[in-house]
PLY file of the C-alpha trace (Angstrom):
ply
format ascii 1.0
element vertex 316
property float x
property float y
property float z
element edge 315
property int vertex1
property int vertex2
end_header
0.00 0.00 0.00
0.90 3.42 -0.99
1.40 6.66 1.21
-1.29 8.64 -0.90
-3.84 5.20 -0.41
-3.26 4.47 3.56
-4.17 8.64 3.68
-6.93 8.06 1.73
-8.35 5.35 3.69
-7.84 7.45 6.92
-5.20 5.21 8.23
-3.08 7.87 9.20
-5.74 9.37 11.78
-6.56 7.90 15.07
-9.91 6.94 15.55
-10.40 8.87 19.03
-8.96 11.94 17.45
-11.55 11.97 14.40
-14.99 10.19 16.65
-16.65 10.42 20.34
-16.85 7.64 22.28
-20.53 7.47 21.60
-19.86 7.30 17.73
-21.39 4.20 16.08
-20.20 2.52 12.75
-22.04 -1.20 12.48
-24.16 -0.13 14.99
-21.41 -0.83 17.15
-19.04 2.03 19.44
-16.11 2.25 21.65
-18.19 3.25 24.78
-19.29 -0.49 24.60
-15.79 -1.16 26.36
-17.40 -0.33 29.73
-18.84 -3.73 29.60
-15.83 -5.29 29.83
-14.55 -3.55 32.68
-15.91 -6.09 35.53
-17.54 -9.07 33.94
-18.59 -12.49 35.79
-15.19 -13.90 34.54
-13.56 -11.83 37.01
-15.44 -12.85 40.13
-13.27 -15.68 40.75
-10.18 -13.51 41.06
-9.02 -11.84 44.70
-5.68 -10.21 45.33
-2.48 -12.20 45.63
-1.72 -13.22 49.17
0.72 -10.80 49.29
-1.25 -7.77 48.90
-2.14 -8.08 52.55
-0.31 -6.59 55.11
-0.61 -6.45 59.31
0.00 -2.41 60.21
1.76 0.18 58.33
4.07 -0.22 55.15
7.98 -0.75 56.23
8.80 1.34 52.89
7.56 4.77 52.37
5.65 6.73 50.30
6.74 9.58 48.87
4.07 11.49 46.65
4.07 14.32 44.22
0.91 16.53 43.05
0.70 18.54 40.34
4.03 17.45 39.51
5.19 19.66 36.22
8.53 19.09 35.87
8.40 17.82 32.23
10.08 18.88 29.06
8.87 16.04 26.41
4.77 16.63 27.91
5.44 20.37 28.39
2.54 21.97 29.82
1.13 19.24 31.48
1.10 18.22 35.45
0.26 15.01 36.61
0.68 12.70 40.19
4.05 11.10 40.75
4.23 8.95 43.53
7.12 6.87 44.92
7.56 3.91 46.97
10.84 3.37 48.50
12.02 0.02 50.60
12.94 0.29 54.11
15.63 2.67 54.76
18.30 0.32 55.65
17.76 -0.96 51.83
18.10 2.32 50.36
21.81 2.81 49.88
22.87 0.64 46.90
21.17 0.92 43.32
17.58 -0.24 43.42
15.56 -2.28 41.39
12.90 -0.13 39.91
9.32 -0.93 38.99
7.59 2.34 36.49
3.73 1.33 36.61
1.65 4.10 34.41
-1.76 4.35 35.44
-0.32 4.56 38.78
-3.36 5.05 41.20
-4.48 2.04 40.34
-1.54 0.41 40.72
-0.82 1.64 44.25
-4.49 2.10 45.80
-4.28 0.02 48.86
-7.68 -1.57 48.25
-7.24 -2.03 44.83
-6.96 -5.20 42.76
-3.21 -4.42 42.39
-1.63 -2.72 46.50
2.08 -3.05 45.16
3.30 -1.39 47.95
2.12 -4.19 50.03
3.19 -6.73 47.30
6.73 -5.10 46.96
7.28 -5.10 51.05
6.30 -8.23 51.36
8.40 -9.80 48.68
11.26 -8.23 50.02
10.61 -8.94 53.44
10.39 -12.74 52.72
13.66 -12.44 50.71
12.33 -13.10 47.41
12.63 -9.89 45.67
15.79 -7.46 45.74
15.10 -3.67 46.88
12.66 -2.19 44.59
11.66 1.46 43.90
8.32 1.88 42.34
7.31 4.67 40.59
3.85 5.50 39.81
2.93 8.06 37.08
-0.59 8.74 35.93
-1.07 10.45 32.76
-0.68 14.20 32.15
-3.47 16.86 32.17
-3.16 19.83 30.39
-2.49 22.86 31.64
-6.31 25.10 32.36
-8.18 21.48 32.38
-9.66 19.53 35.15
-9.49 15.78 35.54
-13.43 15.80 35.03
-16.32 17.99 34.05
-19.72 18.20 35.02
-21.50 16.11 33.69
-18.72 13.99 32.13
-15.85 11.14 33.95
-13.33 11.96 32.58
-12.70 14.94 30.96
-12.45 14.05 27.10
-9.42 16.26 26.59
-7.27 14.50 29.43
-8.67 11.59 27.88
-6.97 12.88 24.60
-3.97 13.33 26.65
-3.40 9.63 27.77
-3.75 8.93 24.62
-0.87 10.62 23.19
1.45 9.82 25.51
0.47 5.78 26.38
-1.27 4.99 22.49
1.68 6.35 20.43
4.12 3.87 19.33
6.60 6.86 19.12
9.83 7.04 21.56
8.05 10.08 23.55
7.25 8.31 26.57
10.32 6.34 27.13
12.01 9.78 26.61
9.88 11.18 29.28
10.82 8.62 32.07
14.19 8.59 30.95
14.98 12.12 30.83
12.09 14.15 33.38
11.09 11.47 35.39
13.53 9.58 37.23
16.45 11.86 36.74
13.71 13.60 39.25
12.89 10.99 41.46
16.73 10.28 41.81
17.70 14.11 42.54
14.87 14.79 44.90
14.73 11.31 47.23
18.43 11.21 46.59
18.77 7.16 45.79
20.33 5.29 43.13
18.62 3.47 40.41
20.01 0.84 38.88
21.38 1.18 35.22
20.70 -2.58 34.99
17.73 -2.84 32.12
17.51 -6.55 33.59
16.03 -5.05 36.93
13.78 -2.13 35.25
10.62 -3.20 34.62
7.74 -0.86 32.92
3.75 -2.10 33.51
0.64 -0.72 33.08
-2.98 -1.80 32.00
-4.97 -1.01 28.95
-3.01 1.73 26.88
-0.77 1.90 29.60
0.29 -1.89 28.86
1.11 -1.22 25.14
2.86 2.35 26.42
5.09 -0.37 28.70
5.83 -2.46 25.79
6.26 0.60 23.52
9.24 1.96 25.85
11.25 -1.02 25.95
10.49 -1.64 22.28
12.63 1.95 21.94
14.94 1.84 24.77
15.78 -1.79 25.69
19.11 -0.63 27.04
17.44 0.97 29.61
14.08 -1.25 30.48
14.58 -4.77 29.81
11.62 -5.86 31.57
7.73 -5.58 30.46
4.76 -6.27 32.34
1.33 -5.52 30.74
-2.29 -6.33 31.96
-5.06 -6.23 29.24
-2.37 -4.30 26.71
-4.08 -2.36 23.83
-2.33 -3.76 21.21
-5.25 -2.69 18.59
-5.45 -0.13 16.14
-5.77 2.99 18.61
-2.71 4.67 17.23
-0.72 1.75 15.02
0.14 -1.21 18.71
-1.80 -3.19 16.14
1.60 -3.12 14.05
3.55 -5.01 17.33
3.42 -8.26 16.09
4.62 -7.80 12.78
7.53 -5.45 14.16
8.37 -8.29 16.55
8.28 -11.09 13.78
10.40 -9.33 11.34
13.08 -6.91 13.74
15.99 -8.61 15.29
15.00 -10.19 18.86
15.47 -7.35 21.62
16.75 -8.06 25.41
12.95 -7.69 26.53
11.50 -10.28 28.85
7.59 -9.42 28.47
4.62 -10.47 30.70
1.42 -10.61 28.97
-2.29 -10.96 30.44
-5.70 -10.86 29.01
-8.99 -12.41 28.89
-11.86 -14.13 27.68
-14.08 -11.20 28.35
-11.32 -8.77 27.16
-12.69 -5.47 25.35
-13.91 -6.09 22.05
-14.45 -2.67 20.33
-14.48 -1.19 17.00
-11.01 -0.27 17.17
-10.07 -3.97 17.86
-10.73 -7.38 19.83
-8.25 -7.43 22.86
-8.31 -10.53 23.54
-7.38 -11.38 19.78
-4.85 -8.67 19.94
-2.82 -9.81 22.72
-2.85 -13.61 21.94
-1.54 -12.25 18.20
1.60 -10.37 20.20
2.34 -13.86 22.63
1.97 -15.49 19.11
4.89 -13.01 18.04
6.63 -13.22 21.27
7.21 -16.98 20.58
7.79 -16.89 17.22
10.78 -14.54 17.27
12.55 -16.39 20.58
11.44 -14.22 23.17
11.34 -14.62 27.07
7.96 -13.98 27.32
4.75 -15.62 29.46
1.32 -15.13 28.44
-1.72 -15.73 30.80
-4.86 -15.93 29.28
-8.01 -16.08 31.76
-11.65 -15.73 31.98
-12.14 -12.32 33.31
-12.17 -8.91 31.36
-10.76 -5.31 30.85
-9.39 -4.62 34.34
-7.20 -5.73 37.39
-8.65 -8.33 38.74
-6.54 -11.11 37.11
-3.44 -9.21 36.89
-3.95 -8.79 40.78
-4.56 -12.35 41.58
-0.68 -13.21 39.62
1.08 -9.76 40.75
3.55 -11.04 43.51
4.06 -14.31 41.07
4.35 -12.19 38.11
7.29 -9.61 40.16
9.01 -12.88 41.26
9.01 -13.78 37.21
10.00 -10.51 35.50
12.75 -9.81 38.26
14.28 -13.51 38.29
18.11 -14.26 36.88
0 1
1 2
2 3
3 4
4 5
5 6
6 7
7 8
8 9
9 10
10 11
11 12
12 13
13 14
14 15
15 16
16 17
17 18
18 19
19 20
20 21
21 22
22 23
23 24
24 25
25 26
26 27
27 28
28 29
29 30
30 31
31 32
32 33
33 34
34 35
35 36
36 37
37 38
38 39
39 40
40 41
41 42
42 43
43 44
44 45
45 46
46 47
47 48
48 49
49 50
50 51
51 52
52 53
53 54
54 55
55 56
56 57
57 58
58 59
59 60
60 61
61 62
62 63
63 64
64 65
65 66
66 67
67 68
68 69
69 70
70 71
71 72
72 73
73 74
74 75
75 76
76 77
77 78
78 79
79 80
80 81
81 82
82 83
83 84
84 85
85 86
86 87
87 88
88 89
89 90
90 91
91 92
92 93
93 94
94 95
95 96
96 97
97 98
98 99
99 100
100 101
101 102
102 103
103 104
104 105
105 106
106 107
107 108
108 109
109 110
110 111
111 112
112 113
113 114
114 115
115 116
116 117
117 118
118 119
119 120
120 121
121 122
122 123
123 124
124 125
125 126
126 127
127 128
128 129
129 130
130 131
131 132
132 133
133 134
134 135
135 136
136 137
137 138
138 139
139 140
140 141
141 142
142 143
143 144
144 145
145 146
146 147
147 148
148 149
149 150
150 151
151 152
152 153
153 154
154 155
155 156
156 157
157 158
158 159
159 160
160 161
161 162
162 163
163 164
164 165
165 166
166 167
167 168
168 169
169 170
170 171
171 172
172 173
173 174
174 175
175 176
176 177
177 178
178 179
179 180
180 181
181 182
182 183
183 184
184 185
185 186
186 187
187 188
188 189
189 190
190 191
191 192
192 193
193 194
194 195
195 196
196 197
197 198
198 199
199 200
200 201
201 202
202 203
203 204
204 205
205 206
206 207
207 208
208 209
209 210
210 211
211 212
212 213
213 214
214 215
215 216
216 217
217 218
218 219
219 220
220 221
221 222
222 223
223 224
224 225
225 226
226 227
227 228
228 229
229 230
230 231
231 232
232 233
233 234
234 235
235 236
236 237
237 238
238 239
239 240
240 241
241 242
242 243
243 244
244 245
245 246
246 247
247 248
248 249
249 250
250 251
251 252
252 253
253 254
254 255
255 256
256 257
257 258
258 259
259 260
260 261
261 262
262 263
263 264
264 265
265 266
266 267
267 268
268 269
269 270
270 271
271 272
272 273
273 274
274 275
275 276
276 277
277 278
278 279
279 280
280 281
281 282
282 283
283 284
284 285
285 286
286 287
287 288
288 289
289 290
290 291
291 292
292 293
293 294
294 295
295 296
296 297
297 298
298 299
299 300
300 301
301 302
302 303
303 304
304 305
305 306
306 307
307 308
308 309
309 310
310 311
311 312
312 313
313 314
314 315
């Protein structure tokens, strides 16, 4: 296909960009992804034994609002939140753990609680000293998170988009160059250089946005976790599995988890999407594990694996 025919089809132009949510083609529309966020398949699926904790965290919290110390988002602020381990793990170079989406990720009734997770793995000795670093996505400068009326705002929505959907090196640049030089400078730790003991996650878009990083910069994250990863034709993911069939085999060990009850949506069948990329994973040689469960778009399976999946990504 020609440059002047993929134009002319519109395959240049992300759907979101060009149609509301409410926007039906086939009598069908991307709103119908709510129905996938908790389905029966999910019922069956608790937080990971380790999730649960007696008293307060032995790490710490550290957390930033209306952080705005970007230069590849410029004028956007966002939360930044950081757990650390117990100070008397602090001093060498720590693993570190980037989860995007991060509320979700660290909400201590959540699906997810990786602080818990992370201080109890480390308290049982079977995970090194890990930072984690939670970043949610940017909202532009003179929005709100929501308006009246609507959850959420459609032009933060817009936002995440950008920055988790594109298949462009923005966001690894963004961690790389504003975000943890940050975290480093104002906690004053040491992350490891190690892209063995980096690990990028996240859910949704923010599980192709993991992949997407380490597709870019596998020097500097060599580890990939992604729950329910939007490998569909929001802005190109859809192209991952061909890219990973035909480019030489990257040091990336990926985690991959999806559903039964996955969204299905105009701009692609999750489910179908992320068996095509462990499809791809295998074929090219890669260290990879897929699970593939009953439940839908959300955290509940991811949850129920977390402390099993850490143990994976982080082993020799």
């Amino acid at each position: 296909m020609n440059v002047k025919t993929f134009q002319e089809l519109g395959l240049d132009q992300a759907w979101g960009d060009l149609h509301d949510m409410d926007y039906q083609v086939n009598g069908r529309a991307n709103i119908e992804i709510r129905e996938s966020l908790a389905t029966v398949g999910d019922e069956h699926y608790h937080p990971c034994p380790e999730a649960y904790r007696e008293g307060e965290l032995r790490g710490t919290m550290h957390v930033f609002n209306d952080w705005d110390h970007v230069s590849i988002f410029a004028g956007t602020r966002r939360r930044l939140a950081v757990y650390l381990p117990p100070e008397s793990a602090v001093r060498g170079p720590l693993n570190l753990l980037i989860c995007n989406d991060g509320e979700g990720y660290r909400f201590d009734k959540g699906a997810i609680r990786a602080p818990a997770v992370l201080d109890n793995l480390f308290a049982a000795g079977e995970l090194g000293p890990t930072a984690a670093v939670f970043v949610m996505p940017g909202i532009p400068d003179g929005f709100d998170a929501t308006v009246p009326g609507q959850l959420p705002n459609p032009v933060v929505n817009r936002q995440r988009s950008v920055e988790y959907d594109s298949c462009t090196p923005a966001y690894g640049e963004f961690l790389l160059e504003d975000v943890l030089p940050f975290v480093e400078r104002e906690l004053g730790i040491t992350l490891t250089t190690d892209a063995g003991r980096r690990a990028v996650c996240g859910i949704s878009s923010g599980g192709i946005c993991a992949f997407n990083a380490a597709w870019h910069f596998p020097g500097s994250f060599g580890r990939v976790i992604s729950h329910c990863g939007s490998f569909v034709n929001i802005r190109g993911a859809h192209n991952f599995p061909y890219l990973i069939r035909s480019t030489p085999r990257k040091p990336i060990r990926v985690f991959l988890q999806s559903g039964e009850l996955d969204a299905d949506i105009v701009t692609g069948s999750w489910s179908l999407a992320n068996q095509q990329m462990a499809a791809a994973l295998d074929f090219a040689g890669y260290d990879y594990r897929f699970e593939f469960g009953t439940g839908g778009h959300n955290l509940r399976h991811g949850g129920a694996l977390f402390a099993d999946t850490l143990r994976w990504i982080f082993r020799p």
